[in-house]
C-alpha atoms as an extended CHARMM CRD file, in Angstrom:
* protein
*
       167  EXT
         1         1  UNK       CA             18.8000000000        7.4890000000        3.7240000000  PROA      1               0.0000000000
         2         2  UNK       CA             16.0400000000        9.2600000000        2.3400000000  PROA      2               0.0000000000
         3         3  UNK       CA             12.7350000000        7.4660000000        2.7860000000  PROA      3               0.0000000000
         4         4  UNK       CA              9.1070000000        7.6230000000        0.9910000000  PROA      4               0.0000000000
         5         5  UNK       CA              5.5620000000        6.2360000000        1.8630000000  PROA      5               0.0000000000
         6         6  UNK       CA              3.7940000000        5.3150000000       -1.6710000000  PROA      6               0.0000000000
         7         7  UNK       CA             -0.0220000000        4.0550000000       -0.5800000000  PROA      7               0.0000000000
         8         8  UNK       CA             -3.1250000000        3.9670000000       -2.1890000000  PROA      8               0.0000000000
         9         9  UNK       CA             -6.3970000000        4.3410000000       -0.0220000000  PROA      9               0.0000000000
        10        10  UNK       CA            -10.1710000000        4.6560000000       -1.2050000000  PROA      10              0.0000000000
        11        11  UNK       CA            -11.8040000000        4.6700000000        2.6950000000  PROA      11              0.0000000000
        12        12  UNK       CA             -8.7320000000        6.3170000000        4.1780000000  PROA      12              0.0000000000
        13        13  UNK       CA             -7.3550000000        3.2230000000        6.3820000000  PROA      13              0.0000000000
        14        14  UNK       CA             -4.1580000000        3.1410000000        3.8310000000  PROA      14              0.0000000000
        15        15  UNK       CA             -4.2180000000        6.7470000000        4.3220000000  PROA      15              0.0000000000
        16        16  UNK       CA             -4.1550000000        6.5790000000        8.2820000000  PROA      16              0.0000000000
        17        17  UNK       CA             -1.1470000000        4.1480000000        8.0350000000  PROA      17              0.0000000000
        18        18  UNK       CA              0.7700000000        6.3690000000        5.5780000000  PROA      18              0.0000000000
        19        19  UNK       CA              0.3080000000        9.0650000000        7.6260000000  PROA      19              0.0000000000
        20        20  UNK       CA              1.0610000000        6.9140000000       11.0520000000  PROA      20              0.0000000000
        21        21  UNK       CA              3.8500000000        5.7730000000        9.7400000000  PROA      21              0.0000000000
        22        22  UNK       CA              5.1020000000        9.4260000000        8.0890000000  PROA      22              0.0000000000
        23        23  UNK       CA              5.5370000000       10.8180000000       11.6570000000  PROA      23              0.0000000000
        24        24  UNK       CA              7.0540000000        7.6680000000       13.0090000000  PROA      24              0.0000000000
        25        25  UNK       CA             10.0160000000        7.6980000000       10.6730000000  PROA      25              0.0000000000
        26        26  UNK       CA              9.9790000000       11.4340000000        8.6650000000  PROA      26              0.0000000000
        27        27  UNK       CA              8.8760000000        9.7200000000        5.5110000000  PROA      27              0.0000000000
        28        28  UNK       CA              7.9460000000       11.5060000000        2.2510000000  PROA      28              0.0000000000
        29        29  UNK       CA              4.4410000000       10.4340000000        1.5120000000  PROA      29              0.0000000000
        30        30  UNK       CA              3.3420000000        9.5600000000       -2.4350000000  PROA      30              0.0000000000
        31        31  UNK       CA             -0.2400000000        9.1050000000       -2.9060000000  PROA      31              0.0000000000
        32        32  UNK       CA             -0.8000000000        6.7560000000       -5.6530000000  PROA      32              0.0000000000
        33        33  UNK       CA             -4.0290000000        8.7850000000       -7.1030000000  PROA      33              0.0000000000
        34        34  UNK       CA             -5.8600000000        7.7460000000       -9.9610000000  PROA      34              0.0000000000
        35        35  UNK       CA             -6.7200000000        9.4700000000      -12.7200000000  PROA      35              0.0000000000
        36        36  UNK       CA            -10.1690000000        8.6000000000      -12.8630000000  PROA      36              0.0000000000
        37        37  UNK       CA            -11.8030000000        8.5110000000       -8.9320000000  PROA      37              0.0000000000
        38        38  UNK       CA            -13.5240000000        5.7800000000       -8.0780000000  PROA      38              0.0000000000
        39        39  UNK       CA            -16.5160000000        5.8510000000       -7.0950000000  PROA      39              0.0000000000
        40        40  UNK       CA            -18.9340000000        4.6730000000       -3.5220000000  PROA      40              0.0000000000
        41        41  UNK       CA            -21.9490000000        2.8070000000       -4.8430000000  PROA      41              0.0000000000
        42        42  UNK       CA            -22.2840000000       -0.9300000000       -4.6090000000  PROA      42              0.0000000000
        43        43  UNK       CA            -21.7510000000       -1.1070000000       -8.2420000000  PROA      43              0.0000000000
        44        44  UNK       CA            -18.5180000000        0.4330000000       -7.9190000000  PROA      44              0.0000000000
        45        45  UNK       CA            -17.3060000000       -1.7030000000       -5.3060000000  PROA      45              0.0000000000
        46        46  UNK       CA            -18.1170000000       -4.9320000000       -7.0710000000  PROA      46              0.0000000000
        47        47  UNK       CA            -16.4060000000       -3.7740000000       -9.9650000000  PROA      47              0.0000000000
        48        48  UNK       CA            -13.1720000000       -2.0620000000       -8.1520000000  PROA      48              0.0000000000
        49        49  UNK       CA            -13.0490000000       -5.9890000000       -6.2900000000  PROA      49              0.0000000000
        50        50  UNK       CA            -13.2510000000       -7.7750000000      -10.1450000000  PROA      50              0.0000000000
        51        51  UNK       CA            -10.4120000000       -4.7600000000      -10.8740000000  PROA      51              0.0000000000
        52        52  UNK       CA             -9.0040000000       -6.1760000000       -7.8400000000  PROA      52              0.0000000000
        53        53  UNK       CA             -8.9340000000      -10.2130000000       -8.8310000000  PROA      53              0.0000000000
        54        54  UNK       CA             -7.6740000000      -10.2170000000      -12.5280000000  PROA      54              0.0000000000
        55        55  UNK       CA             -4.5760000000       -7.7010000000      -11.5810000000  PROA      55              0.0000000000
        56        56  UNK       CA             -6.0920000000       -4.8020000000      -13.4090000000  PROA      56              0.0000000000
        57        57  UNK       CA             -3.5820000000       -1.8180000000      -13.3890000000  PROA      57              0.0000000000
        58        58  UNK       CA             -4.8260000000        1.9130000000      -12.2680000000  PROA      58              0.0000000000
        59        59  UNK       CA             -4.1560000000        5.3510000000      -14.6980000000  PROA      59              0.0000000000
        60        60  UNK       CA             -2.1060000000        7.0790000000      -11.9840000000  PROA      60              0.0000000000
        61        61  UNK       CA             -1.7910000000       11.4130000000      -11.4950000000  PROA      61              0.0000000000
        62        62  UNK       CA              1.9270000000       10.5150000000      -11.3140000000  PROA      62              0.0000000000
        63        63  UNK       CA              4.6660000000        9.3520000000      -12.8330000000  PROA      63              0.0000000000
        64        64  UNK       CA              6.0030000000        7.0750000000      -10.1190000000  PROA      64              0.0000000000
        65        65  UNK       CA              9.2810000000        5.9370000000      -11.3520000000  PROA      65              0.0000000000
        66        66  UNK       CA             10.2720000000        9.3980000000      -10.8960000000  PROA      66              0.0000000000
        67        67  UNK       CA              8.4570000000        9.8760000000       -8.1230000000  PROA      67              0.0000000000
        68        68  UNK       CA             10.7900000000        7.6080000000       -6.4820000000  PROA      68              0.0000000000
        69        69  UNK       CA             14.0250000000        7.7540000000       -8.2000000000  PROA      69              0.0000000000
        70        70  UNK       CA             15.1490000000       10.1960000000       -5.2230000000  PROA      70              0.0000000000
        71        71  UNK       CA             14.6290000000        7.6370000000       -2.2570000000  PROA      71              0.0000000000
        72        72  UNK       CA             16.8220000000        4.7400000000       -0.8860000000  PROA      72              0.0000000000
        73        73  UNK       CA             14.1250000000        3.5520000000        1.4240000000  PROA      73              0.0000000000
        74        74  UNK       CA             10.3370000000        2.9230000000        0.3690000000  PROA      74              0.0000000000
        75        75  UNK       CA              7.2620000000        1.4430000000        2.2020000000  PROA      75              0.0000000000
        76        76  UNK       CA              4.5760000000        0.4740000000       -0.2370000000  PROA      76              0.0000000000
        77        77  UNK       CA              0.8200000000        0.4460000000        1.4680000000  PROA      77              0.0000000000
        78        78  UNK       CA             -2.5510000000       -1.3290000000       -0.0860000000  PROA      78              0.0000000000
        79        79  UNK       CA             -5.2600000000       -2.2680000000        0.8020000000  PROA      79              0.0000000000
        80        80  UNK       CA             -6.3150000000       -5.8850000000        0.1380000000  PROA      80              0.0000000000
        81        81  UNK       CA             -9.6640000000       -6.1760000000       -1.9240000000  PROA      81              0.0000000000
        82        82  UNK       CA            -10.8830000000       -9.2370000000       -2.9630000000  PROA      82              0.0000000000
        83        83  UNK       CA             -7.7390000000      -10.8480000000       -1.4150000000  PROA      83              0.0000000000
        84        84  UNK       CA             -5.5220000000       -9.0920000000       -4.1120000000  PROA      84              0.0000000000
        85        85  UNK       CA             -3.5430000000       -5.3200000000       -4.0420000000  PROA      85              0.0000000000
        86        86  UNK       CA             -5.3760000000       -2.7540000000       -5.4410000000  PROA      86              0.0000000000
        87        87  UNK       CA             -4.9350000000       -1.6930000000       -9.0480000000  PROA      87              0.0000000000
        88        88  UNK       CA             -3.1110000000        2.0190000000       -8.1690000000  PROA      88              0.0000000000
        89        89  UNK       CA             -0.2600000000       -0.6480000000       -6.2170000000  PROA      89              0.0000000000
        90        90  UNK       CA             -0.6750000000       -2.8980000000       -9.3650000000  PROA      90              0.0000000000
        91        91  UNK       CA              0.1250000000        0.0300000000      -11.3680000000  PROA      91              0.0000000000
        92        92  UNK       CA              3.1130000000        1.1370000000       -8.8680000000  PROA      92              0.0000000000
        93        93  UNK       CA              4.6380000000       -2.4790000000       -8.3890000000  PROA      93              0.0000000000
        94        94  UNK       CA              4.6380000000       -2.6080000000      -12.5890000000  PROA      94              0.0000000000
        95        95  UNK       CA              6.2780000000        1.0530000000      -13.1820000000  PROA      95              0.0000000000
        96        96  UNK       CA              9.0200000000        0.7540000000      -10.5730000000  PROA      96              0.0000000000
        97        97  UNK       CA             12.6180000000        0.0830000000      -10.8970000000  PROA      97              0.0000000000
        98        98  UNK       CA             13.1040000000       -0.7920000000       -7.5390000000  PROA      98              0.0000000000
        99        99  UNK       CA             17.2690000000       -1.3770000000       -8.3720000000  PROA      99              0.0000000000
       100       100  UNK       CA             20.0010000000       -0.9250000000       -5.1840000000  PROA      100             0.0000000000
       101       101  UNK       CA             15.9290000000        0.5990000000       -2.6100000000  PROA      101             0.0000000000
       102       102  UNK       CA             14.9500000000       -1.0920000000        0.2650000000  PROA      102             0.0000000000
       103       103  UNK       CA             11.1760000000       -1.7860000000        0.4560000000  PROA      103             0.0000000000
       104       104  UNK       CA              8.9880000000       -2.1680000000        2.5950000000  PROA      104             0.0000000000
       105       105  UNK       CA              5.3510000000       -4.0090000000        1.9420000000  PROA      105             0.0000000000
       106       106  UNK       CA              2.2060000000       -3.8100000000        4.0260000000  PROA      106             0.0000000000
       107       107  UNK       CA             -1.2890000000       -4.4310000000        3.2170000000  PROA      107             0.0000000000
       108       108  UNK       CA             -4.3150000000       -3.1670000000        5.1290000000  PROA      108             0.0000000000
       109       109  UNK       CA             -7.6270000000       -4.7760000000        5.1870000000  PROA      109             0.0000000000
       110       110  UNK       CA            -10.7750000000       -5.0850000000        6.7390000000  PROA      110             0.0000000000
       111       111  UNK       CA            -10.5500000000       -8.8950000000        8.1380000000  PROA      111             0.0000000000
       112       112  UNK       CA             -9.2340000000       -9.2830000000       11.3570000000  PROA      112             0.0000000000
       113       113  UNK       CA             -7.6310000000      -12.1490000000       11.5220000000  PROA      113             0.0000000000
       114       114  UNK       CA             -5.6920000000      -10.6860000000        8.0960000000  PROA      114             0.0000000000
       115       115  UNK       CA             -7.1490000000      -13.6570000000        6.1420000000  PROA      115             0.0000000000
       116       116  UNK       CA             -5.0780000000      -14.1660000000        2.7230000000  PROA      116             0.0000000000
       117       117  UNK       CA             -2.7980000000      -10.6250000000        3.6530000000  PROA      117             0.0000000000
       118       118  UNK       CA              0.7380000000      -13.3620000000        3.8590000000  PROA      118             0.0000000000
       119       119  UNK       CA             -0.0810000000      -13.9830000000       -0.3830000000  PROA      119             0.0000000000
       120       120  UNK       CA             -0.9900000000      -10.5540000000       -0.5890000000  PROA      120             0.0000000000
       121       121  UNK       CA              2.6430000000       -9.4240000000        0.9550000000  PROA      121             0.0000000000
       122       122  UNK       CA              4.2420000000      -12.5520000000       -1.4390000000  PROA      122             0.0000000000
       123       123  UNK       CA              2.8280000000      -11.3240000000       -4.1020000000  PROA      123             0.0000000000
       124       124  UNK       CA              3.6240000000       -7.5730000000       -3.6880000000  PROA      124             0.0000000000
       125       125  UNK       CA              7.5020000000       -9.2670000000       -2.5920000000  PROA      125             0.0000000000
       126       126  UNK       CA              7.6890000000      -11.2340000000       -6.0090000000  PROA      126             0.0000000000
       127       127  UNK       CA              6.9840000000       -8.0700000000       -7.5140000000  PROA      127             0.0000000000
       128       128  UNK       CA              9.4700000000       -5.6790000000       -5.8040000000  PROA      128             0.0000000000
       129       129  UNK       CA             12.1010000000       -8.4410000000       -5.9540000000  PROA      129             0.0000000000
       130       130  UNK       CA             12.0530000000       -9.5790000000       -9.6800000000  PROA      130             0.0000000000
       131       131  UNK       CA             12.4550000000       -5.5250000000      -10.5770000000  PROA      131             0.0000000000
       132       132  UNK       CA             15.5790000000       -5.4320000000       -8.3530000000  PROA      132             0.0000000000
       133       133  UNK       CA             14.6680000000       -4.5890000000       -5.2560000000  PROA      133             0.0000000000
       134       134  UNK       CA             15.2280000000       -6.0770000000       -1.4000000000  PROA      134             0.0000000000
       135       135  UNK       CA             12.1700000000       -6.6590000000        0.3980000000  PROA      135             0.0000000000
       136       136  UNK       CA             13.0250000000       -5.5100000000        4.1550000000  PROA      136             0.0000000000
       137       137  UNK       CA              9.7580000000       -6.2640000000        5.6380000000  PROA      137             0.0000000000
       138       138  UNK       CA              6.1790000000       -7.2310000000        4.8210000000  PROA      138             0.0000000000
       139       139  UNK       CA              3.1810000000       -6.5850000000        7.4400000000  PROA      139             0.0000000000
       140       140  UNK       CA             -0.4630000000       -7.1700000000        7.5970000000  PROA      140             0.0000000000
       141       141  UNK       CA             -2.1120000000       -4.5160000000        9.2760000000  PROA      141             0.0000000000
       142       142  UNK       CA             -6.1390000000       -4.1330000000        9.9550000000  PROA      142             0.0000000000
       143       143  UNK       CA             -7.7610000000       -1.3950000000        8.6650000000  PROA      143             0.0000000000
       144       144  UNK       CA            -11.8720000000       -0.4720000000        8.7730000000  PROA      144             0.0000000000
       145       145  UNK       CA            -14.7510000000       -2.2360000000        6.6600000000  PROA      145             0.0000000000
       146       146  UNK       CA            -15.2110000000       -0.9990000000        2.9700000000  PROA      146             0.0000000000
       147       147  UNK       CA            -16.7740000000        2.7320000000        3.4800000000  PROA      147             0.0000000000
       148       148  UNK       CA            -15.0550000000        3.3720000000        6.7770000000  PROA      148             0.0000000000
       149       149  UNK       CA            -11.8940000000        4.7940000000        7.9530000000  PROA      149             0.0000000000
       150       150  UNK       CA            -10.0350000000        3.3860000000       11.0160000000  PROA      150             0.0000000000
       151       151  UNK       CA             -9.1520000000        5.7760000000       14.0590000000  PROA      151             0.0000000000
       152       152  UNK       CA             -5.8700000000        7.3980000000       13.7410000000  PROA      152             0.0000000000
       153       153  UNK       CA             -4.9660000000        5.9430000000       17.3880000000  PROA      153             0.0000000000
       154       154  UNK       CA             -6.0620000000        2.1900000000       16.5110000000  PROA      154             0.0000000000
       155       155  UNK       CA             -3.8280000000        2.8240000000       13.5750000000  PROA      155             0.0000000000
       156       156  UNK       CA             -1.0960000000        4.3060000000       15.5320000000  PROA      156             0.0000000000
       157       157  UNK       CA             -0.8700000000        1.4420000000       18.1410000000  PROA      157             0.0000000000
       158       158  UNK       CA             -0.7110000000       -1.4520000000       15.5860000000  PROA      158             0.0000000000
       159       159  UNK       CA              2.2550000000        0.6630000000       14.1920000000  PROA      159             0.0000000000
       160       160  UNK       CA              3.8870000000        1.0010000000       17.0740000000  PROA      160             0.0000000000
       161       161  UNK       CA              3.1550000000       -2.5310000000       18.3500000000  PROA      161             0.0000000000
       162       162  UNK       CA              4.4330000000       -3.7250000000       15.0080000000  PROA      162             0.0000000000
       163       163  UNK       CA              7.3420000000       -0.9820000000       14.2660000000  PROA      163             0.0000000000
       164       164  UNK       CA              8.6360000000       -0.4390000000       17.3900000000  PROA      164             0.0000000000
       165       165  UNK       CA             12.3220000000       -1.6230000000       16.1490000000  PROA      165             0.0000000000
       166       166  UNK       CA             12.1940000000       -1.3600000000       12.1510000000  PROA      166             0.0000000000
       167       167  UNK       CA             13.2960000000        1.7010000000       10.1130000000  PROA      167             0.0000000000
């Protein structure tokens, strides 16, 4: 089965689980870039979180329905801002034809106690299911506060505490 990581990640946590998780399993990994960077200020980060809340859907580099049309297996990755998936996962969950691939959903945010991350996963699941896809798993994991990046090993162990029997 061949197997791809599609993640979005503005601070680099996403980026440090996609990555984690690349050289746990050998999984392709599909950064879901935007078009248009975002950018640091506080400006920008009040406006990517109002993005964030009315479902707003990112301009992507890629085209990801065939960015994916190879794999059998994918793991989608976003963070959680304002309690909602990111536009660039917006855009991915609403291009996909996720027909006969298994996929697996995990969100990564700064709270940790993953407040609101289980309707962050149900919504990502609605999403993967009503295009024809099976959800295999769905996993919180905590990442770093807006403008930081989590340590690869902190990332690493939460994998491997979480993954240590799922493929």
């Amino acid at each position: 089965m061949k197997s791809a990581i599609l993640y979005y990640s503005l601070d680099g946590s996403a980026r440090c689980a996609a990555q984690a998780l690349s050289r746990k399993w050998a999984a392709d990994v599909i950064e879901l870039a935007e078009r248009k960077p975002r950018g640091h200020g506080k400006w920008d980060f009040v406006k990517a979180a109002f993005q964030a809340l009315r479902g707003a859907k990112s301009r992507l580099d890629i085209n990801v329905s065939d960015a994916v049309r190879p794999y059998d297996k994918m793991y989608i990755i976003s963070p959680v801002w304002a309690g909602r998936t990111v536009p660039a996962v917006n855009a991915c969950l609403a291009q996909c034809d996720f027909t006969g691939k298994q996929v697996g959903i995990l969100s990564v945010q700064a709270d940790r106690d993953l407040k609101g991350s289980g309707e962050v996963l149900d919504s990502m699941a609605r999403r993967v299911e009503s295009a024809s896809g099976q959800v295999v798993f769905r996993h919180g994991l905590i990442g770093a506060l807006p403008g930081k990046t989590i340590s690869r090993e902190d990332m690493e162990r939460q994998i491997n505490e979480i993954f240590e029997d799922v493929r």
